[in-house]
C-alpha positions as CSV (number, residue, x, y, z in Angstrom):
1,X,0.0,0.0,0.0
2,X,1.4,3.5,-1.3
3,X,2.2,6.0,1.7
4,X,0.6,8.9,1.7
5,X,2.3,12.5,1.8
6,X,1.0,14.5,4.8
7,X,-0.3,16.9,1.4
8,X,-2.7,14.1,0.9
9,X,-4.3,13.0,4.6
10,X,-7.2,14.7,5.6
11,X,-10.0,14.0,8.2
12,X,-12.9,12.5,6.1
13,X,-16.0,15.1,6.7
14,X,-19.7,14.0,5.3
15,X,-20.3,15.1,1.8
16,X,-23.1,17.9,1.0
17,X,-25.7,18.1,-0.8
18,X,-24.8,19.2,-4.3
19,X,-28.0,20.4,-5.7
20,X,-28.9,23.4,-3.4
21,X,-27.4,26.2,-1.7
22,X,-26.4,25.8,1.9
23,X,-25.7,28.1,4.6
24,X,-21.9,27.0,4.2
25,X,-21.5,28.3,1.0
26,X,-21.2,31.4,2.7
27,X,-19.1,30.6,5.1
28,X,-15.7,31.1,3.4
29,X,-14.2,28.0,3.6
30,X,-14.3,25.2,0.9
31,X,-18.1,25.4,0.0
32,X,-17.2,29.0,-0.7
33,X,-14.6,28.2,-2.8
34,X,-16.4,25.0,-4.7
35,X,-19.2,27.9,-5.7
36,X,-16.8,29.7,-7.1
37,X,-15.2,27.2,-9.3
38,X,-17.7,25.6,-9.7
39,X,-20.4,28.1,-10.9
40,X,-19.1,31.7,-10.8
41,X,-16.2,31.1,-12.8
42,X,-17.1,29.1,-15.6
43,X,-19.7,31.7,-16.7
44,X,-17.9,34.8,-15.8
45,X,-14.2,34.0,-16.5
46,X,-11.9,37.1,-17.0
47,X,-8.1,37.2,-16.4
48,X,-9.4,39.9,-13.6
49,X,-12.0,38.0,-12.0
50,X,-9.2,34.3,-11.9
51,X,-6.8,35.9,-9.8
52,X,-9.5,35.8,-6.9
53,X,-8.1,38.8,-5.1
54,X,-10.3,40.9,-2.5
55,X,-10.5,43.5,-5.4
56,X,-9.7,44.0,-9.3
57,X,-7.5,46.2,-10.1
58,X,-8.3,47.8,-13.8
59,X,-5.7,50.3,-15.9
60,X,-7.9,52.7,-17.5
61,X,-6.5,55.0,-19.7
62,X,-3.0,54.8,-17.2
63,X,-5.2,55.6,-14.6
64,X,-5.2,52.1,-11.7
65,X,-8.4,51.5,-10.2
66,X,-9.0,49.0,-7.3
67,X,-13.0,48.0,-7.3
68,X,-14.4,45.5,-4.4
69,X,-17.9,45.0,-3.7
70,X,-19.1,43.5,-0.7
71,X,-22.8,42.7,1.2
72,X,-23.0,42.7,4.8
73,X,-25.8,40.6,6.6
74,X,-25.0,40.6,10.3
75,X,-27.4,39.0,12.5
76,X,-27.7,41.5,15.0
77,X,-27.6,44.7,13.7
78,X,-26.2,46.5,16.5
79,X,-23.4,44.6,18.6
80,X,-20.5,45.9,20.9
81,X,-17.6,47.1,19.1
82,X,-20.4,48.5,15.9
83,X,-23.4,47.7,13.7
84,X,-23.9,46.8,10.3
85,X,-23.3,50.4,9.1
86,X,-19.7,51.1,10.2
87,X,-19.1,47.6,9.9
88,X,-20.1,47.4,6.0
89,X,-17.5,50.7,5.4
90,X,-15.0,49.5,6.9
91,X,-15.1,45.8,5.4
92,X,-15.4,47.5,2.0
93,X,-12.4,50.1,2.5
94,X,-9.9,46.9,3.9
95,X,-11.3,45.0,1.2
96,X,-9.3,48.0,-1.2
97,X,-6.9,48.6,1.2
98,X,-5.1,44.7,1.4
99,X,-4.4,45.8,-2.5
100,X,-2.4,48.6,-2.4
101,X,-5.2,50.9,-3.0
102,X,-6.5,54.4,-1.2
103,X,-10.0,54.0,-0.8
104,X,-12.1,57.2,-2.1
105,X,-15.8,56.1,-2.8
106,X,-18.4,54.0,-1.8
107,X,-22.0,52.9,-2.9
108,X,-24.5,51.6,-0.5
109,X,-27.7,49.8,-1.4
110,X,-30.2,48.9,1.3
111,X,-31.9,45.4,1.3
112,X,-34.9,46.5,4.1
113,X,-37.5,44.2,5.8
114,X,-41.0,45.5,6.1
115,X,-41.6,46.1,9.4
116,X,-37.7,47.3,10.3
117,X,-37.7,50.1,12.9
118,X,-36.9,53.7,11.2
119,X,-35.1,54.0,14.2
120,X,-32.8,51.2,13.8
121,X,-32.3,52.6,10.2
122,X,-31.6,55.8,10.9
123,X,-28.9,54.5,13.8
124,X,-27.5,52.0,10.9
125,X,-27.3,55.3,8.5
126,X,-25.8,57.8,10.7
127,X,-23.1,55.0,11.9
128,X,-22.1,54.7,8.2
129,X,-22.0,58.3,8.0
130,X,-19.3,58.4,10.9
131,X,-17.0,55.8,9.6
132,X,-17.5,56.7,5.9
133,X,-16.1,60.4,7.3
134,X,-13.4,59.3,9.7
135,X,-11.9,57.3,6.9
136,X,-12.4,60.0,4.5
137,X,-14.9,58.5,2.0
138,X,-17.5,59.9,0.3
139,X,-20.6,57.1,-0.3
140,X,-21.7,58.5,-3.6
141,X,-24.4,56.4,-4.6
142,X,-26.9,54.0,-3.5
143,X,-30.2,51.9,-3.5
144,X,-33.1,51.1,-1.5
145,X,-35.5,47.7,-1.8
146,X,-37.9,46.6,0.5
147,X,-38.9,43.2,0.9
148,X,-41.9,41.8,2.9
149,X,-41.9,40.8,5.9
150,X,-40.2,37.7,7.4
151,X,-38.1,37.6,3.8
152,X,-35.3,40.0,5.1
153,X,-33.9,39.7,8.4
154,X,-34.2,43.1,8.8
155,X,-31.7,44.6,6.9
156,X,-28.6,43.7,4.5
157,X,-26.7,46.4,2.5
158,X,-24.4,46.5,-0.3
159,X,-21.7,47.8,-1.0
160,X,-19.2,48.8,-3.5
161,X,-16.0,50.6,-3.3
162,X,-13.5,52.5,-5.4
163,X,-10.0,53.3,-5.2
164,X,-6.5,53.9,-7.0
165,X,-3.4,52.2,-6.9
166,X,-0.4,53.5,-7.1
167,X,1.7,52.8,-10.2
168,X,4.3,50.1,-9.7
169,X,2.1,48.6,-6.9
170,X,1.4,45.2,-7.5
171,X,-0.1,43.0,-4.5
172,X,-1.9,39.7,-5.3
173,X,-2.7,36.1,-3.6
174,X,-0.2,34.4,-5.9
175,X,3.0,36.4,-5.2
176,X,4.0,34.5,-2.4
177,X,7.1,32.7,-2.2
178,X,9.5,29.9,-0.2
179,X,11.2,31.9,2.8
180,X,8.8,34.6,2.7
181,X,7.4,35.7,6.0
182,X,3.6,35.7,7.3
183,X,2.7,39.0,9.9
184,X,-0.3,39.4,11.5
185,X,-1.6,42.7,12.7
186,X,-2.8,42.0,15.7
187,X,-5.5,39.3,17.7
188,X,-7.9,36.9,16.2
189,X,-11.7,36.0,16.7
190,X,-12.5,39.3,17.9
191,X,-15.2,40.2,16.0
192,X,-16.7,36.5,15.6
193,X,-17.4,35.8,19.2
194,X,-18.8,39.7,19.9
195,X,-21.6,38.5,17.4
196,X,-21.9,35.4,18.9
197,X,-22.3,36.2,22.4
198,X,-24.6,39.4,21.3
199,X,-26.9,37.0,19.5
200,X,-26.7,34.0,21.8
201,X,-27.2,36.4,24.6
202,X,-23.9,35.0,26.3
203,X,-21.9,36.6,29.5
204,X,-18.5,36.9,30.1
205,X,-16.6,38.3,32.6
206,X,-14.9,40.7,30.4
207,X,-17.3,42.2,27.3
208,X,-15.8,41.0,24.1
209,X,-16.0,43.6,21.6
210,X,-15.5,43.4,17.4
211,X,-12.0,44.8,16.2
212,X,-13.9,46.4,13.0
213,X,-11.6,49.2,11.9
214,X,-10.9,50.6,8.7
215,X,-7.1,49.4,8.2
216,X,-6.3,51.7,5.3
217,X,-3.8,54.3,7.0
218,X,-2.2,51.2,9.0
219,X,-2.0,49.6,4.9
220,X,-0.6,53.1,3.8
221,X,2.6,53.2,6.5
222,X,2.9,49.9,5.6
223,X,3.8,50.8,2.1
224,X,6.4,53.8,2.8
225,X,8.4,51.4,4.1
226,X,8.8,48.8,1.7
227,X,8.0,47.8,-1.8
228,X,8.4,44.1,-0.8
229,X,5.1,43.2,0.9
230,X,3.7,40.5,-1.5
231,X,0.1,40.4,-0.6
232,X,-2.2,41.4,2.1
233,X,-5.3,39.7,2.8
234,X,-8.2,40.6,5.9
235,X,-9.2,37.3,7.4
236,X,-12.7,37.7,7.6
237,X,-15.2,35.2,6.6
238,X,-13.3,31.9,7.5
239,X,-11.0,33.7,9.5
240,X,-7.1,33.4,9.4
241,X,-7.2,29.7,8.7
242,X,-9.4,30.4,5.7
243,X,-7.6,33.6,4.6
244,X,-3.8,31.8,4.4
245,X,-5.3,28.7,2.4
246,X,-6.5,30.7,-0.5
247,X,-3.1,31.9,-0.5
248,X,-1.1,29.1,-0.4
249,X,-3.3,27.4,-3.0
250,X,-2.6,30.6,-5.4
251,X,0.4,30.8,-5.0
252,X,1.3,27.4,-5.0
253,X,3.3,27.5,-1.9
254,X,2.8,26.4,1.7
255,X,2.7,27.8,5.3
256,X,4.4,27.0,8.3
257,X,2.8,28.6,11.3
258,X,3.4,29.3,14.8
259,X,0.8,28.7,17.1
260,X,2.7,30.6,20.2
261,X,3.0,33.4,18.0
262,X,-0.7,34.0,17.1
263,X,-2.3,36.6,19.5
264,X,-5.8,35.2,20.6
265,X,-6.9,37.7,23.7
266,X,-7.7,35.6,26.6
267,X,-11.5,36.4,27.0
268,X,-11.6,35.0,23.1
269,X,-9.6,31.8,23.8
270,X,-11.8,31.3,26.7
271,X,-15.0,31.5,25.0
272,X,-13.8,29.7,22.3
273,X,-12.6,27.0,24.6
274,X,-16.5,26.9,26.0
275,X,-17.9,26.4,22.8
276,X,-15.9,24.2,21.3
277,X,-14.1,27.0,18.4
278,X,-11.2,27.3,17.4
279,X,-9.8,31.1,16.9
280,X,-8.5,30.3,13.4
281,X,-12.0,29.7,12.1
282,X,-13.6,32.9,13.6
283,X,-13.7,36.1,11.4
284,X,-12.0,39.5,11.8
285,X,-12.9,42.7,10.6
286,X,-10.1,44.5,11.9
287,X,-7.0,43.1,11.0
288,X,-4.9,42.0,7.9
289,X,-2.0,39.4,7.5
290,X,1.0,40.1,5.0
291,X,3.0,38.0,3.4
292,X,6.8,39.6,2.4
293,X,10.3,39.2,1.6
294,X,12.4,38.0,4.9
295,X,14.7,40.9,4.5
296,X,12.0,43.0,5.4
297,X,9.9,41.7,8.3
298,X,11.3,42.9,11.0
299,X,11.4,46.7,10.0
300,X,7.9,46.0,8.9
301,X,6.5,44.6,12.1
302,X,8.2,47.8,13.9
303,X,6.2,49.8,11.6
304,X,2.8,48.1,12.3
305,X,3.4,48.1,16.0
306,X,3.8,51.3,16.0
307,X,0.3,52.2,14.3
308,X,-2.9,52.0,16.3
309,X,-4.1,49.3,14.6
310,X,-0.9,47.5,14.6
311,X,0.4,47.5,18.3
312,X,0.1,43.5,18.7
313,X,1.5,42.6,15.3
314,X,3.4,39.4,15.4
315,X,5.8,37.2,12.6
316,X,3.6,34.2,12.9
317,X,5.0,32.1,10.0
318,X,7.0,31.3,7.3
319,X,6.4,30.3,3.4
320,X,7.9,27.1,2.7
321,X,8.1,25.6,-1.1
322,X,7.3,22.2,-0.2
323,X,3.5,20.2,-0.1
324,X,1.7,23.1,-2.2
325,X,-1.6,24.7,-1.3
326,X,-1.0,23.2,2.1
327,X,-0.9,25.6,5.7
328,X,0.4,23.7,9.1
329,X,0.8,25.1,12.2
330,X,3.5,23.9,15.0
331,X,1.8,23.8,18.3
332,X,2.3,25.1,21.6
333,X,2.5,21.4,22.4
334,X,5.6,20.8,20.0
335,X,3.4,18.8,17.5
336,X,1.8,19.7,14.2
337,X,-1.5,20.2,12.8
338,X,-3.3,20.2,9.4
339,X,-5.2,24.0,9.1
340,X,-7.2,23.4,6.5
341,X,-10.1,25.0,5.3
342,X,-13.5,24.6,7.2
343,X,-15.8,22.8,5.2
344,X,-19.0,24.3,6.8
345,X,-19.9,27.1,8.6
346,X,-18.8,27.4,12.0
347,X,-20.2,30.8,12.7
348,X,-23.4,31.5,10.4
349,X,-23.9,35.3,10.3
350,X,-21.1,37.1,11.5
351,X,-20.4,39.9,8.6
């Protein structure tokens, strides 16, 4: 009997259904990515739309634009940390940001449940308003629907968002290579247990709050110092885990990571624990991973740490040529273990 390469073992998980849509083919992990393949790009394919970055980036007339669209369908609305509103500007601005661009505009279009409180809507509004100023946007368009009730949950909004990118700038999933280094800009699972324990009406000792944050000026100091940052990705849906599997499949590369090295804050890890989560799964909205050269890591970690946004960045891995398309992680325990992609949906709801 042929031995197998630790490339090819993986923990047999039951097979969906093929023929309809599933609540995991939102989830970010490998339903996500099957729908994709599978149906998306078949019918849309463009050399653009294959390289399956968080935006396209477009030369018009010498002029590089970065476009991202995004919808948001948080269940709650409101939750500590922010609300659908802030949190579907900032997700749209990191979603420019990771590729090198400056985010200037944004569209909104509201998705709105009869019945929905014009309180809660106005709230929602104004909260966009706030983060759309403080990260100096403009939302310059939008939409409304209304759908009956029961058929909405609410609300969902839309978004799309427009930027430039610098000429020369050139920040994609399949740059990474062996001996690279992976930094992380600071904790994980933040945002994914502040929904859950909003919605589940769960108590902690300590209120866990979301880390949404628009990360563009941390992106932009990030950039003065180096041209050597490879790609950037925010680990949202599918979380870290999710985030550095698309990358080493695109690049066709894999990860070594460091699971002493990966800030989880204690209050996460701890409700995590309870649950039965793990932090790698549990989406961000606040954070970004980079891969980049090795020459440059350390002067780029002092940079982030010394941005608001930044202050717990931490080297947590390294890009290795061997076993493609495949991320590890050494343990605190001195073993190591498969991070593969989920292949459900561990957290429904969460952005």
């Amino acid at each position: 009997m042929p031995v197998k390469t630790i490339a090819e073992l993986s923990c047999p998980t039951p097979l969906p259904a093929r023929d309809k849509v599933l609540l995991g083919h939102g989830s970010g992990g490998k339903l996500s990515a099957e729908l994709i393949r599978d149906v998306f790009l078949p019918a849309l394919q463009n050399p653009v739309l294959a390289q399956l970055n968080d935006q396209a980036v477009v030369n018009i007339n010498g002029l590089r634009l970065a476009l991202t669209t995004d919808s948001f369908v948080v269940k709650p609305l409101f939750f500590p940390g922010g609300d659908i509103g802030s949190l579907a500007v900032h997700g749209t601005i990191n979603d420019l940001a990771v590729g090198g661009a400056t985010p200037l505009f944004l569209s909104a279009a509201f998705i709105l449940e009869e019945g929905l409180s014009m309180d809660e809507l106005q709230r929602v509004v104004n909260s966009m308003q706030r983060a759309a100023a403080q990260a100096g946007v403009q939302v310059v368009a939008g939409d409304t629907k209304v759908v009956e009730k029961g058929k909405g949950d609410g609300l969902f909004i839309n978004t799309t968002g427009l930027g430039v990118v610098a000429d020369g700038l050139d920040l994609s999933a399949d740059h990474a290579r062996p001996g690279d280094k992976v930094l992380l800009s600071g904790s994980i699972g933040d945002h994914g247990i502040a929904i859950l324990a909003q919605r589940e009406g769960l108590e902690f000792e300590t209120t866990i709050e979301s880390d949404s944050a628009a990360l563009h000026t941390l992106v932009a100091d990030m950039l003065r110092v180096t041209s050597e940052i490879r790609c950037m990705r925010d680990p949202t849906r599918g979380g870290l885990s999710s985030a550095l599997n698309e990358i080493a499949a695109q690049s066709r590369v894999s990860i070594e990571l460091e699971e002493r090295a990966i800030p989880v804050r204690e209050e996460v890890k701890g409700a995590c624990e309870l649950l039965g989560l793990d932090p790698l799964y549990v989406a961000n909205e606040g954070k970004l991973i980079a891969i980049v050269a090795p020459g440059v890591a350390d002067e780029l970690l002092r940079t982030m740490r010394g941005h608001p946004l930044g202050r717990e960045s931490q080297i947590i891995g390294t890009v290795k040529g061997d076993n493609p398309g495949l991320v590890t992680m050494r343990t605190a325990l001195g073993t190591t273990r498969i991070v593969d992609m989920l292949a459900g949906d561990q957290l429904p709801r969460i952005c």
